[in-house]
VOGU-3710 file (C-alpha; in Angstrom, 3 decimals, decimal comma):
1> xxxxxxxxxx> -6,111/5,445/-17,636  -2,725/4,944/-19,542  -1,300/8,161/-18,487  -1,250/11,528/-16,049  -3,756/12,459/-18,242  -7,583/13,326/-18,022  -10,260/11,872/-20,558  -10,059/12,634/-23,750  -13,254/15,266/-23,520  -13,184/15,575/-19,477
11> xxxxxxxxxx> -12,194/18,601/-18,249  -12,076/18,860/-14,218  -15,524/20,754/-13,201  -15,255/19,441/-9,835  -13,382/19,749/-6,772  -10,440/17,759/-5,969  -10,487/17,354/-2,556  -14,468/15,781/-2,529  -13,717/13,327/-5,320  -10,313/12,158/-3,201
21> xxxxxxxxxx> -12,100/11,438/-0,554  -15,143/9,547/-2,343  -12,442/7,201/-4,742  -10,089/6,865/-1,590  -12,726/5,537/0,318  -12,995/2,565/-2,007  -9,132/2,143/-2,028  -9,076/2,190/1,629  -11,448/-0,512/2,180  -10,088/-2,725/-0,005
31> xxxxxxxxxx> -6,246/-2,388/1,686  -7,757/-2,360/5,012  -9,933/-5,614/4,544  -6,625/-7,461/4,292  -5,080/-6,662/7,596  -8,103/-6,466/9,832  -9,314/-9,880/8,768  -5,908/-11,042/9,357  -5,624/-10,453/12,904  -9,599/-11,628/13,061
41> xxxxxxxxxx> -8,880/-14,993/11,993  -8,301/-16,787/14,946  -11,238/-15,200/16,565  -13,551/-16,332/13,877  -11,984/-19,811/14,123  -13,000/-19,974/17,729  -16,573/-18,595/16,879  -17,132/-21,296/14,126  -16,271/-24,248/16,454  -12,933/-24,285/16,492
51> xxxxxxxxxx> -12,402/-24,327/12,244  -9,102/-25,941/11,429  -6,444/-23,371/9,749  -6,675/-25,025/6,539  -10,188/-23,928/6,404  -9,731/-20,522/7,846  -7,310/-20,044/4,790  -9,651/-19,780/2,531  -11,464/-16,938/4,211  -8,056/-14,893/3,123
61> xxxxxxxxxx> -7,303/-17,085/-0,149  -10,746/-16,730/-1,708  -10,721/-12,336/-1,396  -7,021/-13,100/-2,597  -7,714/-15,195/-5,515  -11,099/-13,431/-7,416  -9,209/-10,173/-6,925  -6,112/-11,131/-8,314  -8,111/-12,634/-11,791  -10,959/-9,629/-11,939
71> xxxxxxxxxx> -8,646/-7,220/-11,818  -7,533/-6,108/-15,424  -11,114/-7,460/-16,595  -12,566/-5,125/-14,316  -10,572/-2,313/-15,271  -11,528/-2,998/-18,657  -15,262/-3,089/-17,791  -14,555/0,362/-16,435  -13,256/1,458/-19,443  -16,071/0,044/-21,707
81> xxxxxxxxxx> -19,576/1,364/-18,971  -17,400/4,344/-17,238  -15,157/4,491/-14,443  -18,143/6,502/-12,695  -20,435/3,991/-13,059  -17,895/0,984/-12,503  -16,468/2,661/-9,329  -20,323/2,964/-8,015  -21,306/-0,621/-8,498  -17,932/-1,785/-6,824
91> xxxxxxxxxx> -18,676/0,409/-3,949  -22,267/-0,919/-3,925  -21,253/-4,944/-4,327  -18,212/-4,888/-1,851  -20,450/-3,179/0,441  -23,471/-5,185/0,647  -20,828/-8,275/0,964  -19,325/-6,916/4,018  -22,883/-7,644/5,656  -23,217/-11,003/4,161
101> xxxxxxxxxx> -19,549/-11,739/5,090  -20,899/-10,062/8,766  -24,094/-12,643/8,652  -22,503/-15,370/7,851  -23,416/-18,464/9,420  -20,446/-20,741/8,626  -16,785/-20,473/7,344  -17,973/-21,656/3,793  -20,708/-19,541/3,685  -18,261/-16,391/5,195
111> xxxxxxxxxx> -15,561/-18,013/2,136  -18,738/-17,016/-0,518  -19,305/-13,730/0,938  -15,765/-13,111/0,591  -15,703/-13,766/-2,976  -18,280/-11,450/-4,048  -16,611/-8,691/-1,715  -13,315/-9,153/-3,976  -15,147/-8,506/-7,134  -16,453/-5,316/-5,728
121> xxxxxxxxxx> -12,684/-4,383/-4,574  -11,492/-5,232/-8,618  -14,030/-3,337/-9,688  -13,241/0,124/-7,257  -9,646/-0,200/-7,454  -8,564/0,596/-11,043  -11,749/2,955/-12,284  -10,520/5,324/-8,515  -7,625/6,269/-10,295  -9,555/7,379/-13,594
131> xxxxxxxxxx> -11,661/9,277/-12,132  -9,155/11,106/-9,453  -7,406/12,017/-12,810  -10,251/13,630/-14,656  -11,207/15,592/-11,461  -7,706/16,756/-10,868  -6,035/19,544/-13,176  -2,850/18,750/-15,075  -0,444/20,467/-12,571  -1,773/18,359/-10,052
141> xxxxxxxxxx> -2,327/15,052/-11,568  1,473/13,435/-10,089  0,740/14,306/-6,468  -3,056/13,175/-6,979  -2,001/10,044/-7,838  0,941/10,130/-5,159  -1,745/10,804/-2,589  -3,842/8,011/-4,056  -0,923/5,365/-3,599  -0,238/6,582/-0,388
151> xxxxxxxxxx> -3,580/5,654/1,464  -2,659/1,971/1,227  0,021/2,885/3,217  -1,824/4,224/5,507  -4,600/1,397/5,473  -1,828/-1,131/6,565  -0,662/1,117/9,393  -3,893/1,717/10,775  -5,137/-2,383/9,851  -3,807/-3,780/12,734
161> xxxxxxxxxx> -4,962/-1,738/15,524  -8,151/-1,328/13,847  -8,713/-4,723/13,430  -7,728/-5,366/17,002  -9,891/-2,923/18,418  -13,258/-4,549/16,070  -12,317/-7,879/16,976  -12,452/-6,929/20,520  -16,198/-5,712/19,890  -16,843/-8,512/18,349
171> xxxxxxxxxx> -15,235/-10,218/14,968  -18,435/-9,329/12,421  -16,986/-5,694/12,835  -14,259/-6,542/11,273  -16,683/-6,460/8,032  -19,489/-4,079/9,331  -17,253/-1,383/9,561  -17,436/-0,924/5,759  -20,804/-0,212/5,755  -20,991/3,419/7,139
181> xxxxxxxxxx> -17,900/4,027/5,063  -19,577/2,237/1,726  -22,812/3,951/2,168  -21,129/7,268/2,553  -19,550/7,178/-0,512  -22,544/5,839/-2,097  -24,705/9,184/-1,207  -21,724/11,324/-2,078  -20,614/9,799/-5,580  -22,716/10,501/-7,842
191> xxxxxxxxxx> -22,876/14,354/-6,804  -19,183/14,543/-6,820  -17,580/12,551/-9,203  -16,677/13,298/-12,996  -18,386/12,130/-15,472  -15,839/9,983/-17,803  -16,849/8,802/-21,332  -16,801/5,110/-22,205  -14,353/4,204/-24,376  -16,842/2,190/-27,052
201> xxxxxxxxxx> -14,061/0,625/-28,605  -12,395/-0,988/-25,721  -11,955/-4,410/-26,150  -14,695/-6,928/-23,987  -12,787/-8,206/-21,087  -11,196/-11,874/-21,021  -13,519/-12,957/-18,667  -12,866/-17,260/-19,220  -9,323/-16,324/-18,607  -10,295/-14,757/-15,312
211> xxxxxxxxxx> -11,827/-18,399/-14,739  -9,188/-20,624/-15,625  -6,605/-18,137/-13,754  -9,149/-18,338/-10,461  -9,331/-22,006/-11,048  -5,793/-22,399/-11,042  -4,885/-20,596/-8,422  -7,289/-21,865/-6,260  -6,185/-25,438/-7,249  -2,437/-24,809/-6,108
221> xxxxxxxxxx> -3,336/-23,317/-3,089  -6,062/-26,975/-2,694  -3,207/-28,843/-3,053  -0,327/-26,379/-1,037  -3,228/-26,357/2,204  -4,087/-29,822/2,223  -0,749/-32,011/1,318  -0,074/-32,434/4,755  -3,716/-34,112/5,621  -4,010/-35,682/2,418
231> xxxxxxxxxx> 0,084/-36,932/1,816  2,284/-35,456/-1,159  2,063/-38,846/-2,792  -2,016/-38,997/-2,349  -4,162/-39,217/-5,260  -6,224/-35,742/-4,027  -2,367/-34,239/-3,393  -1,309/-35,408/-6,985  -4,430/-34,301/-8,898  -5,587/-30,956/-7,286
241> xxxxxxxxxx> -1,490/-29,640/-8,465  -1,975/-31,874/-11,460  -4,927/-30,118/-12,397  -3,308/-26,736/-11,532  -0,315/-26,794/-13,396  -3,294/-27,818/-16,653  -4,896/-25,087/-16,359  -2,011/-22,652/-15,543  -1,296/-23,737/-19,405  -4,854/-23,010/-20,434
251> xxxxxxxxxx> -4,385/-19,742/-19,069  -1,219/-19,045/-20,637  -2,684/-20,232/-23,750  -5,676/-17,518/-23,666  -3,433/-14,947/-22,187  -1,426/-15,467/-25,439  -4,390/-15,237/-28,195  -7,041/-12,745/-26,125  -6,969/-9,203/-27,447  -7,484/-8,421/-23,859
261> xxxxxxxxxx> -5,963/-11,213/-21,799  -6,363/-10,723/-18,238  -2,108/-11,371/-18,170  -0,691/-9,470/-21,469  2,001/-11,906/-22,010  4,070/-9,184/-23,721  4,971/-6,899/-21,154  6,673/-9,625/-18,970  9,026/-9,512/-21,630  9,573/-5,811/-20,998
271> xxxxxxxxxx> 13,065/-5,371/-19,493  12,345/-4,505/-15,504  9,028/-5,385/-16,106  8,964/-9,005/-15,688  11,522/-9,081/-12,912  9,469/-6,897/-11,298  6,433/-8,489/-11,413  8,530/-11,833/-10,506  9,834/-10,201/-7,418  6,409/-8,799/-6,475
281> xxxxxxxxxx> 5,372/-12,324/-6,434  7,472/-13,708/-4,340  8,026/-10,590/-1,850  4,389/-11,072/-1,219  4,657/-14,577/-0,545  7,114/-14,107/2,252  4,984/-10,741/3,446  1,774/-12,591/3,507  3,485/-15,247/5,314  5,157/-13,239/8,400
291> xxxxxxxxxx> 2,058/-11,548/8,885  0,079/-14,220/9,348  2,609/-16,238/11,520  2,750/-13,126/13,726  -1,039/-12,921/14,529  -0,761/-16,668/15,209  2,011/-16,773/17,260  0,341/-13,992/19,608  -3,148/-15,562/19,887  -1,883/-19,057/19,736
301> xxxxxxxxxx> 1,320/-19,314/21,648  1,360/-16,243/23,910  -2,909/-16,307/24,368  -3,322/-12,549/23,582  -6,363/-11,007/22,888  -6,974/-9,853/19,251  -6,784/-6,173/20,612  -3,519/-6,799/22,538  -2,021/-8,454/18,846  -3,162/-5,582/16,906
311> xxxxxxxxxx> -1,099/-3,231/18,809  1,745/-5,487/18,923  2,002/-5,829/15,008  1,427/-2,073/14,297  5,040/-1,004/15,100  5,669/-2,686/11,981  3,157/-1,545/9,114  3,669/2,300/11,051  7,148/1,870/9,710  6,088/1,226/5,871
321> xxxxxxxxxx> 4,873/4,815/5,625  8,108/6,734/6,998  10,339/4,593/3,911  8,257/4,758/1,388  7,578/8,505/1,573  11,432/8,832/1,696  12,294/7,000/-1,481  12,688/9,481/-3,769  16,226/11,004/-3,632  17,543/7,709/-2,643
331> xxxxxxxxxx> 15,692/5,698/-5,506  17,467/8,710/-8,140  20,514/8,020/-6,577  20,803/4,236/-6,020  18,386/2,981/-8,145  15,868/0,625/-7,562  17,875/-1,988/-7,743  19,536/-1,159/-4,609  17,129/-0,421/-2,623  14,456/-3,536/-3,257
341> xxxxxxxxxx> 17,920/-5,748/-2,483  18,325/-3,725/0,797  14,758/-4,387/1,762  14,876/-8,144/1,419  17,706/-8,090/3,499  15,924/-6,241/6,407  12,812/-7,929/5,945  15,015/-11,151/5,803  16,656/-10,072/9,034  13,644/-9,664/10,783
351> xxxxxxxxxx> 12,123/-12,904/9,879  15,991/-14,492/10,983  15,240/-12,649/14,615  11,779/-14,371/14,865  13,338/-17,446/13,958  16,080/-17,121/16,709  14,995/-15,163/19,343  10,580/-14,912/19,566  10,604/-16,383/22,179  12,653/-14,498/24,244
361> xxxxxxxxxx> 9,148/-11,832/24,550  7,900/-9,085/23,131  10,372/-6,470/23,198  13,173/-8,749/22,927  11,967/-11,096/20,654  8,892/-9,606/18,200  9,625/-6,061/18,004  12,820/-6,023/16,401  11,564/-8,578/13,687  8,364/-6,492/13,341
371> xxxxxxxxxx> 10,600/-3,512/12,866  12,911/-4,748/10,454  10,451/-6,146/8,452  8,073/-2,868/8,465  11,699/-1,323/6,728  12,017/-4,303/4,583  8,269/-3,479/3,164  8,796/0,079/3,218  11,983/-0,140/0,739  11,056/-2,723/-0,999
381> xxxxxxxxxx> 6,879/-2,635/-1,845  6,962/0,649/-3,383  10,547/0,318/-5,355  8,826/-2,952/-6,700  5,829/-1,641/-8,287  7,794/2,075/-9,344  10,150/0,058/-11,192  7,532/-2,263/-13,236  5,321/0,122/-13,940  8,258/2,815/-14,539
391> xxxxxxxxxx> 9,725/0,366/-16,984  6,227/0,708/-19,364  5,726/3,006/-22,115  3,346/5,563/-20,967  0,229/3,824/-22,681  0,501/0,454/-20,838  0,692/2,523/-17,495  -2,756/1,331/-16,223  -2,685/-2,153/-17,198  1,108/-2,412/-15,816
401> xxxxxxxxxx> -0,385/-1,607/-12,771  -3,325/-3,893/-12,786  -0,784/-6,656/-13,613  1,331/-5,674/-10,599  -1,703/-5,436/-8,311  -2,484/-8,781/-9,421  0,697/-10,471/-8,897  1,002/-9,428/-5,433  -2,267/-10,980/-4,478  -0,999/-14,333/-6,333
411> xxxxxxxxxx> 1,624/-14,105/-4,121  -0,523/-13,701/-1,017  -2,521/-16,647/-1,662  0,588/-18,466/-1,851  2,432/-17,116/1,087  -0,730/-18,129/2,877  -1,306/-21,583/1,661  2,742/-22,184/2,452  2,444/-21,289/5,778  -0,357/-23,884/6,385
421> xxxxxxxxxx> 1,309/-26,154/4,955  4,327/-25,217/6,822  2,889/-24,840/9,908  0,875/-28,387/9,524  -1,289/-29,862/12,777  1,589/-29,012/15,224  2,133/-25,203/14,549  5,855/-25,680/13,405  6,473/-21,967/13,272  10,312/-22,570/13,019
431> xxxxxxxxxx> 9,613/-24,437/9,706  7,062/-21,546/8,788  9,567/-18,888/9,130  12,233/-20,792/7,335  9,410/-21,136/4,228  9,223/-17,190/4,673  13,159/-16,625/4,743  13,231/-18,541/1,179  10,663/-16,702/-0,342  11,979/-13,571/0,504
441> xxxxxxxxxx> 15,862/-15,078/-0,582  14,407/-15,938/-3,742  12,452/-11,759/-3,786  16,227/-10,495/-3,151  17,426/-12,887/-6,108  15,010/-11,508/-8,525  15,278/-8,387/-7,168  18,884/-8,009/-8,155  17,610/-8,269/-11,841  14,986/-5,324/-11,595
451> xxxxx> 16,851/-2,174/-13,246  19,075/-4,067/-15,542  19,854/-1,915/-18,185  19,140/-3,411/-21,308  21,239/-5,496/-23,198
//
């Protein structure tokens, strides 16, 4: 969808609050998988004989990766089958992936399972929103799609205890739990949710761009996870980026003739935009990054159980809600500008208390990081994607969006792969939290360019 608007030819002849539950469902699985299988990871480490980090990356990386390059594609799938029928098949693919990720008999194998589970997520995300606008009428479209945004808040508050409490059961309900959630919304979809038109003239989706952007990602990340084992001046170290940075170009170079590129190269040179995608980059590297390091640092250093780390992270994604909410009369009087700054510096702070004082405890050393941080992501997440997407002219709304979504999962698979890296055989978490302070310096930098008036 390109604006608050329905369909052309849809007019809401269902009820709202059925058809927010069934798209939200989708939405909240997607946002959920990322911190539950976060504070799993060690867990199914241990389970798959003790699987180096570098491997256990990938279990993160690959979801990361195919959902970052399906997304726009997918959305424009939706656009040319229906968003009903697109939203039902994601629901139905990410789904039966949760039990093959659940069955899986090896980290590779689990790696696989998570790739198909990612191109069910690109395919629910973006048609949820069409269809929660054709069901809604115009009056309430804005706090539809307010209440839509504001379940992946709630996902990432509730992720870590709920992923501490599964793991405790046992780590394959970390994935299983989709299943009663999948199927419900399975029965109840096609009773409740609008029928949208396809659009027969939307263009066919880039989908060798989607390839050569996986492919490159997935090659810097090669490279980023394994330079330590393999030596920056190795031939593997040398050719995996080499080959990266190649097809990076090849991307850029499809982006730039596609009628639908998965990247449309001409909104980064939208004033606001492109610094706002830039900073959503790189804030996600350094969030991806401290979250990580925390569940390590708890199950690694201080032995906790995956329960126990659960409820010591939450402090910090319960936070995210409480800012974000409360960004509106601020963000009209400061700006965005302003406030995205003022997040990297808390988040910033908070990764500078880890750094001096973790291991002073709990509740002198990880809270306060965990609650600075959860401020820094609460005034800075949501000010990042308002601003990019606020900068767009009303018909470039939905792809905006996909293109935001997308950049903050290339940023998690980087944040990730730098903290391996960072972290190397000895688990330098000093040097892993310096990594995250520069990524998040380098968020404020470009941060301080999102709002610019125009020249």
């Amino acid at each position: 969808m390109s604006r608050l608007d329905a369909p052309p030819g849809v007019a809401p002849r269902t009820r709202l609050g059925p058809v927010f539950a069934v798209v939200t469902a989708g939405v909240a699985m997607s946002n959920l998988d990322v911190f539950i299988v976060n504070v799993a990871l060690p867990r199914i480490g241990a389970h798959f004989d003790g699987a180096p980090l570098a491997s256990l990356s990938w279990v993160l990386n690959a979801y990361a990766i195919v959902f970052a390059a399906l997304l726009v594609p997918a959305g424009s799938f939706a656009d040319r089958s229906s968003p009903r029928r697109a939203y039902l098949a994601g629901i139905a693919v990410f789904t039966l992936a949760s039990v093959a990720c659940a069955a899986a008999p090896g980290v590779w194998t689990l790696v696989a399972a998570r790739v198909v589970q990612a191109a069910g997520a690109a395919l629910m995300v973006p048609s949820s929103l069409g269809l929660l606008l054709a069901a809604a009428p115009p009056e309430r479209r804005l706090g539809a799609v307010r209440a839509w945004t504001a379940v992946s808040g709630v996902a990432a508050a509730l992720g870590p205890v709920a992923g501490g409490v599964l793991t405790g059961l046992d780590w394959r309900w970390v994935f299983l739990v989709n299943v009663p959630i999948g199927l419900a919304a399975l029965a109840a979809g096609p009773k409740v949710l609008p029928k949208v038109p396809a659009k027969q003239d939307a263009a066919r989706p880039d989908l060798l761009g989607a390839v050569l952007l996986t492919a490159a990602i997935a090659a810097l990340a090669l490279g980023l996870v394994k330079a330590g084992d393999w030596g920056w001046g190795a031939p593997e170290t040398i050719g995996t980026l080499a080959a990266a940075a190649v097809l990076t170009g090849a991307f850029v170079l499809r982006s730039a003739g596609h009628p639908a590129p998965v990247l449309p190269l001409a909104l980064l040179r939208i004033p606001a935009f492109g610094p706002a995608a830039l900073a959503n980059v790189l804030f996600a590297v350094a969030f991806a990054g401290m979250l990580l390091s925390a569940v390590l640092w708890c199950q690694q250093v201080w032995h906790w159980s995956a329960m126990r780390t659960g409820l010591a992270i939450a402090p910090g994604p319960l936070m995210v809600p409480f800012f974000a909410v409360g960004l509106g009369k601020a963000g009209r009087r400061f700006g965005p500008r302003v406030l995205a700054v003022s997040g990297c510096v808390a988040f910033g702070a908070g990764i500078a208390w880890w750094y001096a004082r973790m291991e002073d405890g709990y509740a002198a050393g990880m809270l306060p990081g965990m609650l600075l941080t959860g401020v820094g992501v609460g005034l800075t997440l949501p000010t990042l994607i308002g601003a990019g997407v606020g900068a767009l002219p009303p018909q470039r709304f939905s792809t905006g969006s996909a293109v935001v979504t997308m950049a903050r999962q290339v940023g998690t698979v980087l944040g990730v792969a730098l903290l391996v890296l960072a972290l190397g055989t000895r688990g330098d978490f000093d040097r892993g939290w310096l990594v995250t302070l520069a990524a998040t310096a380098a968020a404020l930098v470009a941060s301080a360019a999102v709002g610019r008036p125009k020249a």
